[in-house]
BAROVEX-645408 format. One record per residue (C-alpha): residue number from 1; residue in one letter; x, y, z. Coordinates in steps of 0.2 Angstrom, whole numbers, padded with zeros to 4 digits. Each point is the difference from the previous one (the first is absolute). Layout:
<nr->NUM, rest->A, xx->X, yy->Y, zz->Z>
...
//
This chain:
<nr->1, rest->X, xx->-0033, yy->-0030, zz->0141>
<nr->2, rest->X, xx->0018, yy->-0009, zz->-0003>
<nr->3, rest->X, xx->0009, yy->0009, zz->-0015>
<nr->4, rest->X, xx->0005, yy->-0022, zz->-0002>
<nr->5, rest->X, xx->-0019, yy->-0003, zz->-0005>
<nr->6, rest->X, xx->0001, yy->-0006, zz->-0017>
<nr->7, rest->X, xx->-0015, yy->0012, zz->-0005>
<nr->8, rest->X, xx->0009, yy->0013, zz->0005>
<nr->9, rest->X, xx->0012, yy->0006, zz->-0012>
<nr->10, rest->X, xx->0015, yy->0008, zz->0007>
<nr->11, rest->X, xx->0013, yy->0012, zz->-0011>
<nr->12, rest->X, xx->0016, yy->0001, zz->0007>
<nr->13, rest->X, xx->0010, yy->0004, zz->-0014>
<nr->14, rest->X, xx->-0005, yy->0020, zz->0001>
<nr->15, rest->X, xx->0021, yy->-0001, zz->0005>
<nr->16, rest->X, xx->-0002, yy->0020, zz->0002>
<nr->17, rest->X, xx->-0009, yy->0003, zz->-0018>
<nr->18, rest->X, xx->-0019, yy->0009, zz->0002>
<nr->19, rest->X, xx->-0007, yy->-0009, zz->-0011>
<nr->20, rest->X, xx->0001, yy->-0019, zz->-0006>
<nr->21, rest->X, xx->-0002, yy->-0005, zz->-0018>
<nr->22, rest->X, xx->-0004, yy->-0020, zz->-0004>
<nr->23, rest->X, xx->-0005, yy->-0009, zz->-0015>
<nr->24, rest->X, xx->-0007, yy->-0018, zz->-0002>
<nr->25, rest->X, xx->-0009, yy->-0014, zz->-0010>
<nr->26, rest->X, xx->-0014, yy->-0011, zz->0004>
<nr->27, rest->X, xx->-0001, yy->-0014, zz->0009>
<nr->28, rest->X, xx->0012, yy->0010, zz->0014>
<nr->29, rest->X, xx->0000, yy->-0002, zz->0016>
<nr->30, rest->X, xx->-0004, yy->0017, zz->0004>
<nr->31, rest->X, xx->-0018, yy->-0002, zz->-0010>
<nr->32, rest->X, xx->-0011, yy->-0002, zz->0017>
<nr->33, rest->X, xx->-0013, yy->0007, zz->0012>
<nr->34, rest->X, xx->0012, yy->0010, zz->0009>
<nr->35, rest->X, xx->0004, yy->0018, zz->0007>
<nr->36, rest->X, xx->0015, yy->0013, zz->0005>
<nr->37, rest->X, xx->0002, yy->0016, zz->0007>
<nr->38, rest->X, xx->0008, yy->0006, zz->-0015>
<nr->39, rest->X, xx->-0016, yy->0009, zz->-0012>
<nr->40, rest->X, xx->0001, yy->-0011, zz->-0018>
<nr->41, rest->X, xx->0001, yy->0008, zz->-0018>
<nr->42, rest->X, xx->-0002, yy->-0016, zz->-0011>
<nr->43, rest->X, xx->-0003, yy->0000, zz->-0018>
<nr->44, rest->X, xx->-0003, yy->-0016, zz->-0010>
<nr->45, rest->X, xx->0011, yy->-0003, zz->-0013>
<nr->46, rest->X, xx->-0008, yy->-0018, zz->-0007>
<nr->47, rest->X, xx->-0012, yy->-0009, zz->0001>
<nr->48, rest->X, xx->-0022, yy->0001, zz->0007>
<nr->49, rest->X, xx->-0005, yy->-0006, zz->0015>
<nr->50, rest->X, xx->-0010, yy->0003, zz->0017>
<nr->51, rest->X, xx->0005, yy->0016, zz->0013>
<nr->52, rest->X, xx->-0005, yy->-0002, zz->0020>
<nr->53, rest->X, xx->0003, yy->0017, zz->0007>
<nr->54, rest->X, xx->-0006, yy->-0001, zz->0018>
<nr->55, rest->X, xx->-0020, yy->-0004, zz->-0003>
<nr->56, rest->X, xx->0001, yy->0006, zz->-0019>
<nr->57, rest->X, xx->0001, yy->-0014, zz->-0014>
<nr->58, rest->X, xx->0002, yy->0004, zz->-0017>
<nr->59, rest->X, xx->0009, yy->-0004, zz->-0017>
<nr->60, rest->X, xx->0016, yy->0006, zz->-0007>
<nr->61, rest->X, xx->0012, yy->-0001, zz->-0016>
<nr->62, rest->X, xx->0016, yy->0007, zz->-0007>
<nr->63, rest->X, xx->0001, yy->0018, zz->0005>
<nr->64, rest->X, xx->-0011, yy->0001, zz->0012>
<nr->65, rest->X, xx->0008, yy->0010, zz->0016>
<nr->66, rest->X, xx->-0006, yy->0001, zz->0018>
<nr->67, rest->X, xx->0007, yy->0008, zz->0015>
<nr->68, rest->X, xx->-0003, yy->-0008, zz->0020>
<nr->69, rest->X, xx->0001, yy->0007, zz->0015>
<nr->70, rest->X, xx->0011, yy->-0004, zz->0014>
<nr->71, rest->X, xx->-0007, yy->-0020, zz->0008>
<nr->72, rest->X, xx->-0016, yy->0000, zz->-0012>
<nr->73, rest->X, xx->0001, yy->-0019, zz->-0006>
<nr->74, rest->X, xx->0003, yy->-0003, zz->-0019>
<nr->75, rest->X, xx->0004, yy->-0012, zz->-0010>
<nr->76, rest->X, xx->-0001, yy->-0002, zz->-0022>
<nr->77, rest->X, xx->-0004, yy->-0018, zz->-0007>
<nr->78, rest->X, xx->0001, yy->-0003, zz->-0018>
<nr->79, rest->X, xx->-0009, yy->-0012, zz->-0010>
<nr->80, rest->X, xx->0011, yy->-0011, zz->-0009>
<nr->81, rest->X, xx->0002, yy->-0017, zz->-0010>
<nr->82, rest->X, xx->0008, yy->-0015, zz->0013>
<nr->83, rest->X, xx->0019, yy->0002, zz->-0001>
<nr->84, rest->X, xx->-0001, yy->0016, zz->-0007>
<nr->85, rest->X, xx->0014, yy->0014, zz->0006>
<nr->86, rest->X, xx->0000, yy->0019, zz->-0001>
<nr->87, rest->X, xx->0017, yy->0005, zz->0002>
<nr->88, rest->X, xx->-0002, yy->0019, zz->0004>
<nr->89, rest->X, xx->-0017, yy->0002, zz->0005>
<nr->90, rest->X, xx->0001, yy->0015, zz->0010>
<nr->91, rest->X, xx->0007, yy->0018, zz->0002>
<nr->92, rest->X, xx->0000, yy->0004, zz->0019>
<nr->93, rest->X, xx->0006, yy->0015, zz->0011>
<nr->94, rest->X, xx->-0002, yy->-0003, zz->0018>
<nr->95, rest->X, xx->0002, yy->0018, zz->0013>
<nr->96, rest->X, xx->-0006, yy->0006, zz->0017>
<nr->97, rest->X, xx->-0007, yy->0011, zz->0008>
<nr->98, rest->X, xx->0017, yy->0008, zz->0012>
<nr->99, rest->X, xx->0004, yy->0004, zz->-0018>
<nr->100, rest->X, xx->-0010, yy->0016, zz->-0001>
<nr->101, rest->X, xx->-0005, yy->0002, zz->0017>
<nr->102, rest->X, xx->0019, yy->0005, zz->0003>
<nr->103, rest->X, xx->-0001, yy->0007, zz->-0016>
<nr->104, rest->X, xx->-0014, yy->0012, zz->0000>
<nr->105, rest->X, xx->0008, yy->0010, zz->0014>
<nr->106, rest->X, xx->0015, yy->0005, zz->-0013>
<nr->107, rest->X, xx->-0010, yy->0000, zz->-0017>
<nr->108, rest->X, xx->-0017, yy->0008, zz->0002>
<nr->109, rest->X, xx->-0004, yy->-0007, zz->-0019>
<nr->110, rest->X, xx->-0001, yy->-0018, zz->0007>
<nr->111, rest->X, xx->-0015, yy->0005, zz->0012>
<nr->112, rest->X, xx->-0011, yy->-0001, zz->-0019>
<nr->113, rest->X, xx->0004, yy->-0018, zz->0000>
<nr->114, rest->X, xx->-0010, yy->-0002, zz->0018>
<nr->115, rest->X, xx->-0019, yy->-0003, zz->-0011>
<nr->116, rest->X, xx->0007, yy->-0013, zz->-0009>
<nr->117, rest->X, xx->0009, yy->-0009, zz->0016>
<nr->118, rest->X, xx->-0018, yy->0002, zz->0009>
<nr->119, rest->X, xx->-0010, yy->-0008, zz->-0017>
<nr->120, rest->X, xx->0014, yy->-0017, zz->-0001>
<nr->121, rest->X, xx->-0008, yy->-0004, zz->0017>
<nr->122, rest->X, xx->-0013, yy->-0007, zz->-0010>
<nr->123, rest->X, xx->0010, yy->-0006, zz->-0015>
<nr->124, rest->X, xx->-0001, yy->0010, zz->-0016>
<nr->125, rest->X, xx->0001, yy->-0006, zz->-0018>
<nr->126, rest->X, xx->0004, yy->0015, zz->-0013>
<nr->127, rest->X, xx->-0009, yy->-0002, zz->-0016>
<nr->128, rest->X, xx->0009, yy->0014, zz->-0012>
<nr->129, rest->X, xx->0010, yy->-0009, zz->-0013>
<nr->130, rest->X, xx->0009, yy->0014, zz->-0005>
<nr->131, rest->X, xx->0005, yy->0004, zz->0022>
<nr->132, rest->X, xx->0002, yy->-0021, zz->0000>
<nr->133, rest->X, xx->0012, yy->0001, zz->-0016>
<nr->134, rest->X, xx->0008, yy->0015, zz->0009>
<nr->135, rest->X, xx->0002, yy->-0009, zz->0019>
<nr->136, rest->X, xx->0004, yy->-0015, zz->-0013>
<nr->137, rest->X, xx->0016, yy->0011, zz->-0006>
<nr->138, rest->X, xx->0005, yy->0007, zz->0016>
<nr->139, rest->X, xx->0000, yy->-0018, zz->0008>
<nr->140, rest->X, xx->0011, yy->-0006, zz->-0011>
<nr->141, rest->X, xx->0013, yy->0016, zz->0003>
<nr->142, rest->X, xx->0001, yy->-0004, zz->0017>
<nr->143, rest->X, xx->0004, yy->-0017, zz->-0004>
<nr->144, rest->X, xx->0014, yy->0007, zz->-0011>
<nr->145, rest->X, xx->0006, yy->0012, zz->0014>
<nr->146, rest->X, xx->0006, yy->-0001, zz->0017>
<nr->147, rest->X, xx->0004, yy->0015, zz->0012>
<nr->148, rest->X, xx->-0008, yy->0018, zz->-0001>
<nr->149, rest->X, xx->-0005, yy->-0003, zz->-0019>
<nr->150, rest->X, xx->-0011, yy->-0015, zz->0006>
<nr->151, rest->X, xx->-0006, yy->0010, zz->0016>
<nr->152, rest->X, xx->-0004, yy->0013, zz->-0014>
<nr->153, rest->X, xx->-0010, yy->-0010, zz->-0012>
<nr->154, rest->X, xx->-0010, yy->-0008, zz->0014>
<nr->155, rest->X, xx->-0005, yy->0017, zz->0005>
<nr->156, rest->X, xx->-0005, yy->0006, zz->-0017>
<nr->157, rest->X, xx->-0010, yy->-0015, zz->-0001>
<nr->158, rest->X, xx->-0009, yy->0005, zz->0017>
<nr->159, rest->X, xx->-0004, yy->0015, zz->-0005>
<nr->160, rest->X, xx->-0007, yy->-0007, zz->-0019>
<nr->161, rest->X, xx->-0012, yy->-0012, zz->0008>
<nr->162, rest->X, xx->-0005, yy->0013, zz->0017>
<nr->163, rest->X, xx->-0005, yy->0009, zz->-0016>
<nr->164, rest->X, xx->-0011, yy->-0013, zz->-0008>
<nr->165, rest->X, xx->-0018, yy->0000, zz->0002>
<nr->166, rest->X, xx->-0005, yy->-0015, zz->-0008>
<nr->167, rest->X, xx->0001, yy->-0012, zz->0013>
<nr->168, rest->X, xx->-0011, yy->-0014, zz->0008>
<nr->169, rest->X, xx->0001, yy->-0001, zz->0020>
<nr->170, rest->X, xx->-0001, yy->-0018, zz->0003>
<nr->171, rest->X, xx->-0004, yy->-0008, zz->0019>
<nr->172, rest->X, xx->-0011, yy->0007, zz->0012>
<nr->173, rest->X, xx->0011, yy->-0005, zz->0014>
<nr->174, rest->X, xx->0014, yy->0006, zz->0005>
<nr->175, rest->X, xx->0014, yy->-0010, zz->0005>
<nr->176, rest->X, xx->-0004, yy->0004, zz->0019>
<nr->177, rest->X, xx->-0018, yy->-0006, zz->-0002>
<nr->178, rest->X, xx->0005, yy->-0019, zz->-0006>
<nr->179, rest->X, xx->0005, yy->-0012, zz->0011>
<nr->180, rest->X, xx->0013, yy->-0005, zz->0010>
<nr->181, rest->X, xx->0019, yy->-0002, zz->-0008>
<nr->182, rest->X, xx->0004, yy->-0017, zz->0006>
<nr->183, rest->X, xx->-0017, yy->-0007, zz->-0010>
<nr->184, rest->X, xx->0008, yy->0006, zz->-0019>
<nr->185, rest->X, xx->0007, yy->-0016, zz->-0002>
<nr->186, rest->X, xx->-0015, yy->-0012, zz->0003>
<nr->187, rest->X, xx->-0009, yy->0015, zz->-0011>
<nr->188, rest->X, xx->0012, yy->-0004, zz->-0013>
<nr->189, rest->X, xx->-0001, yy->-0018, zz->-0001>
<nr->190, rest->X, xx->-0022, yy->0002, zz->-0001>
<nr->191, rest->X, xx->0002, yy->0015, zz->-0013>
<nr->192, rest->X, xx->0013, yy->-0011, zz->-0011>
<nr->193, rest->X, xx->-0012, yy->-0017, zz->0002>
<nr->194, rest->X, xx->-0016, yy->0011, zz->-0004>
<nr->195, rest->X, xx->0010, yy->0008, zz->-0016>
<nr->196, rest->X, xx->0000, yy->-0017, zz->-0006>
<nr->197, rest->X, xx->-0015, yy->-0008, zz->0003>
<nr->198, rest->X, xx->-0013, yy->0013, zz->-0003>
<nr->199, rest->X, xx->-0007, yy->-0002, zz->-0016>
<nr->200, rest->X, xx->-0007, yy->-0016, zz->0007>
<nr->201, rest->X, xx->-0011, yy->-0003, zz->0015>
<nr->202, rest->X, xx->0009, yy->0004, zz->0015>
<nr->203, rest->X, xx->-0006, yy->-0001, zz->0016>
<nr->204, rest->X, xx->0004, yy->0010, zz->0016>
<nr->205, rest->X, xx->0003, yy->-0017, zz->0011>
<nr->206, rest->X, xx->0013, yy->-0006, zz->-0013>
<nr->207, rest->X, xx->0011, yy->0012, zz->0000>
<nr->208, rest->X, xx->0001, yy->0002, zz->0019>
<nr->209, rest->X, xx->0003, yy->-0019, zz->0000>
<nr->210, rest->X, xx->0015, yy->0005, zz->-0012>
<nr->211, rest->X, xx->0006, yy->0010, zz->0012>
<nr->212, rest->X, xx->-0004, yy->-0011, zz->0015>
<nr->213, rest->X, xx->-0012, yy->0011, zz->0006>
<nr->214, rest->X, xx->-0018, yy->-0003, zz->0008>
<nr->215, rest->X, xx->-0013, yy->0009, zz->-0012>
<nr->216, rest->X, xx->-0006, yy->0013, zz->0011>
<nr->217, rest->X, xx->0017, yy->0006, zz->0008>
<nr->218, rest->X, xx->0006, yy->0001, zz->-0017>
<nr->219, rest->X, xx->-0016, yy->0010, zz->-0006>
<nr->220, rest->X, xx->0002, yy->0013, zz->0013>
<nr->221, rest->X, xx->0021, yy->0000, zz->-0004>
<nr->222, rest->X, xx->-0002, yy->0002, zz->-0018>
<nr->223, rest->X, xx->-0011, yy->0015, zz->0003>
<nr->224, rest->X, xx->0011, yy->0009, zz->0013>
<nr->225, rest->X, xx->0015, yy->-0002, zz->-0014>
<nr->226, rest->X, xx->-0006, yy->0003, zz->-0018>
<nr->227, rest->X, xx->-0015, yy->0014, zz->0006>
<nr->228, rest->X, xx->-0012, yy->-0011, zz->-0008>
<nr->229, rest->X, xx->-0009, yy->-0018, zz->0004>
<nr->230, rest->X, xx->0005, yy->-0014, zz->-0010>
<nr->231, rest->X, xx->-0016, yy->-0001, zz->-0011>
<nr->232, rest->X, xx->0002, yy->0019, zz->-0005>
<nr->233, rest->X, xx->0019, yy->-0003, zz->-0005>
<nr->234, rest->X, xx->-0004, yy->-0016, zz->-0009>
<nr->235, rest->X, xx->-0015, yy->0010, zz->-0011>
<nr->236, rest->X, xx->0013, yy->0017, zz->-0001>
<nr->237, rest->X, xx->0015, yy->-0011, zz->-0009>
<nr->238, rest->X, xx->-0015, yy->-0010, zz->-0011>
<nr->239, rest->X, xx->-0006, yy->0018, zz->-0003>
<nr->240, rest->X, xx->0017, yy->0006, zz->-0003>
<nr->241, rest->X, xx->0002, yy->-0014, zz->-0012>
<nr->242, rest->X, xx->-0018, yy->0003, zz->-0009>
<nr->243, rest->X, xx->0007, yy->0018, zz->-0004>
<nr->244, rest->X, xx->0017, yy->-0008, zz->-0008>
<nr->245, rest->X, xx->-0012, yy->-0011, zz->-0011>
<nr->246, rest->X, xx->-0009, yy->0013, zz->-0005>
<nr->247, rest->X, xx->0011, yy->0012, zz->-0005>
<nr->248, rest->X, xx->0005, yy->-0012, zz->-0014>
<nr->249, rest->X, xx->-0016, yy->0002, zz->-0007>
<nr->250, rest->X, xx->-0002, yy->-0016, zz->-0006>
<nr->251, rest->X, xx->-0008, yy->-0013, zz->0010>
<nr->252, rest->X, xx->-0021, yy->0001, zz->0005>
<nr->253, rest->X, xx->-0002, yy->0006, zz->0017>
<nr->254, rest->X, xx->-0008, yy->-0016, zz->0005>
<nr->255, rest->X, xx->0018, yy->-0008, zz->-0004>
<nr->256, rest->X, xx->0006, yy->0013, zz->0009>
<nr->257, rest->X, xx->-0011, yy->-0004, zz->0015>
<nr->258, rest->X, xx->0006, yy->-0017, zz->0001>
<nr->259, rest->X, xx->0017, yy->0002, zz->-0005>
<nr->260, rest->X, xx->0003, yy->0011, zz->0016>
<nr->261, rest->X, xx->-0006, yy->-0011, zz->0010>
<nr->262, rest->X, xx->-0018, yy->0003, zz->0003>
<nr->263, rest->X, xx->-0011, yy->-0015, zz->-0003>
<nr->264, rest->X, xx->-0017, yy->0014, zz->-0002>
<nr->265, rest->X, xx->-0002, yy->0012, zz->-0014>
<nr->266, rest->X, xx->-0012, yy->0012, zz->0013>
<nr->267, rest->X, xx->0013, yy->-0001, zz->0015>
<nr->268, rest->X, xx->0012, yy->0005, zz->-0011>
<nr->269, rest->X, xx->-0009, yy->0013, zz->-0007>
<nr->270, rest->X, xx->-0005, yy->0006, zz->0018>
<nr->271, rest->X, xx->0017, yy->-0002, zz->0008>
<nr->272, rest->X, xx->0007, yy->0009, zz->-0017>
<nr->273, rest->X, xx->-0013, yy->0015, zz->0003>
<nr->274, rest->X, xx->0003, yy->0000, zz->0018>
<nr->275, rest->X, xx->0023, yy->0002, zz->-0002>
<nr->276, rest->X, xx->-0002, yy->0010, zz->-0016>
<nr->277, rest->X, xx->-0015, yy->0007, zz->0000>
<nr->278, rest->X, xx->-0005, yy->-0003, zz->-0017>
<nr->279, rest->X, xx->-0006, yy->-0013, zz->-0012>
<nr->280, rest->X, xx->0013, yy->-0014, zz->-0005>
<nr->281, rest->X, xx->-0004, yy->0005, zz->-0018>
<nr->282, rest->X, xx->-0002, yy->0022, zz->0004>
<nr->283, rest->X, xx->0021, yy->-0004, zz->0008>
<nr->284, rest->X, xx->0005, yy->-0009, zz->-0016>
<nr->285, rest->X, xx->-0006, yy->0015, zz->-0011>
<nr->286, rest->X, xx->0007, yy->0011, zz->0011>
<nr->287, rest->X, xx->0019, yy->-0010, zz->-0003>
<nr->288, rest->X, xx->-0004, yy->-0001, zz->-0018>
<nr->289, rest->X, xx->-0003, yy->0020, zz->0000>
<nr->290, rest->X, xx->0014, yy->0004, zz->0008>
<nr->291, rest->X, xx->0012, yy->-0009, zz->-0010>
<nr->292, rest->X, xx->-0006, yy->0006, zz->-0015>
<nr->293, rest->X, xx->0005, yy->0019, zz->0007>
<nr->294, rest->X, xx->0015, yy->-0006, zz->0007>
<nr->295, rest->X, xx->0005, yy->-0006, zz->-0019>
<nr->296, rest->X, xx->-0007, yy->0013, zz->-0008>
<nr->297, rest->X, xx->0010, yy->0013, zz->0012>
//
């Protein structure tokens, strides 16, 4: 694809430097379906919201840190009031791969960071608070830093999270198994008007009228880009919502149900066993238990 495609994001300010460091609010330009060939340490500062990492969809909030791999489409939306800003919403350090294929032949020590290269293929989201409030540290010290200290507080940070085996993969497609390039942008446009329509009924035919596409062209599009038909990403973000709502553990699960966007208590009790492999109601003791041990610890 053109490297002037606006869903492809190209960084040209490496200006000789491994590594790029970058901070920014939300709404930001930068906040879209998109991808690079740099891999993407990006923790959240501020702020809950929706992740897309390739064909995976799920929730995130302040502190939670993810690493993709090179060209695996990403983007993080966060749920706010109208007119609400978020000036520093995230931490991110960008890197690729010529990095430590060069450097492997010099420093042996950097072939143990080829695992956790091979795993961000898929997307990974690291779960330890105390390795997240450690990255959380390290981040900021190559924010501080420039030169060999920063190219030495990134590493140490490699080697911290290589080391972490409390992670989630995430898609379960690569970025060589979705879709062609030159789609992303059409992709980001359907995935922006779904976010916001679809806790309400939402039909396959209206969003490919959005997008000025005939229904079945854009079926069979959709399913090439995201690695899932539009009906399963529509009940994966309502699902993905259910599980935010029920974290809280507040609101009956019927609310839930209907609050997510699902208009029948036993589809969403189906389509929630199906994702998640449990009960609506056996997932929300689950959350509350592991909360409680989290505050307790």
């Amino acid at each position: 694809m053109k490297t002037t495609d606006p869903s492809y994001e190209l960084m040209d300010d490496h200006d000789g430097h491994s590594l790029i460091y970058r901070e920014h609010g939300f709404p930001c330009h930068l906040v879209r379906w998109h991808n690079h060939q740099e891999y993407e340490l990006h923790l959240i500062v501020a702020s809950s919201g929706k992740v897309f990492i390739g064909d995976y969809i799920g929730n995130f909030g302040p502190d939670s840190l993810f690493l993709t791999g090179p060209h695996l489409p990403h983007n993080w939306i966060s749920q706010l009031e109208d007119d609400q800003v978020v000036p520093q919403r995230d931490m991110l350090v960008n890197f690729t791969d010529q990095l430590f294929e060069s450097g492997t032949q010099v420093f042996s020590e950097l072939r143990r960071l080829a695992p956790l290269f091979e795993r961000a293929r898929y997307g990974i989201e690291f779960h330890c608070r105390h390795t997240i409030g450690q990255a959380k540290d390290l981040m900021q010290s190559i924010a501080d830093s420039s030169g060999m200290a920063r190219l030495g507080y990134f590493l140490i940070l490699l080697e911290l999270l290589a080391s972490s085996d409390d992670y989630q993969l995430l898609s379960g497609s690569t970025s060589a198994q979705l879709g062609d390039d030159n789609n992303v942008d059409r992709t980001n446009l359907a995935v922006n008007y779904i976010f916001q329509h679809y806790m309400r009924e939402l039909p396959l035919e209206e969003v490919a009228d959005h997008l000025g596409m005939k229904a079945t062209y854009f079926s069979r599009f959709f399913k090439q880009a995201t690695g899932r038909c539009f009906v399963e990403f529509v009940n994966s973000l309502r699902i993905s919502k259910s599980c935010e709502l029920l974290a809280d553990g507040k609101r009956p699960v019927t609310d839930v149900c209907f609050e997510s966007g699902f208009n029948n208590l036993s589809n969403f009790n189906r389509r929630f066993q199906q994702l998640k492999g449990m009960t609506p109601s056996h997932y929300r003791r689950l959350v509350v238990q592991r909360l409680t041990e989290q505050n307790l610890g």
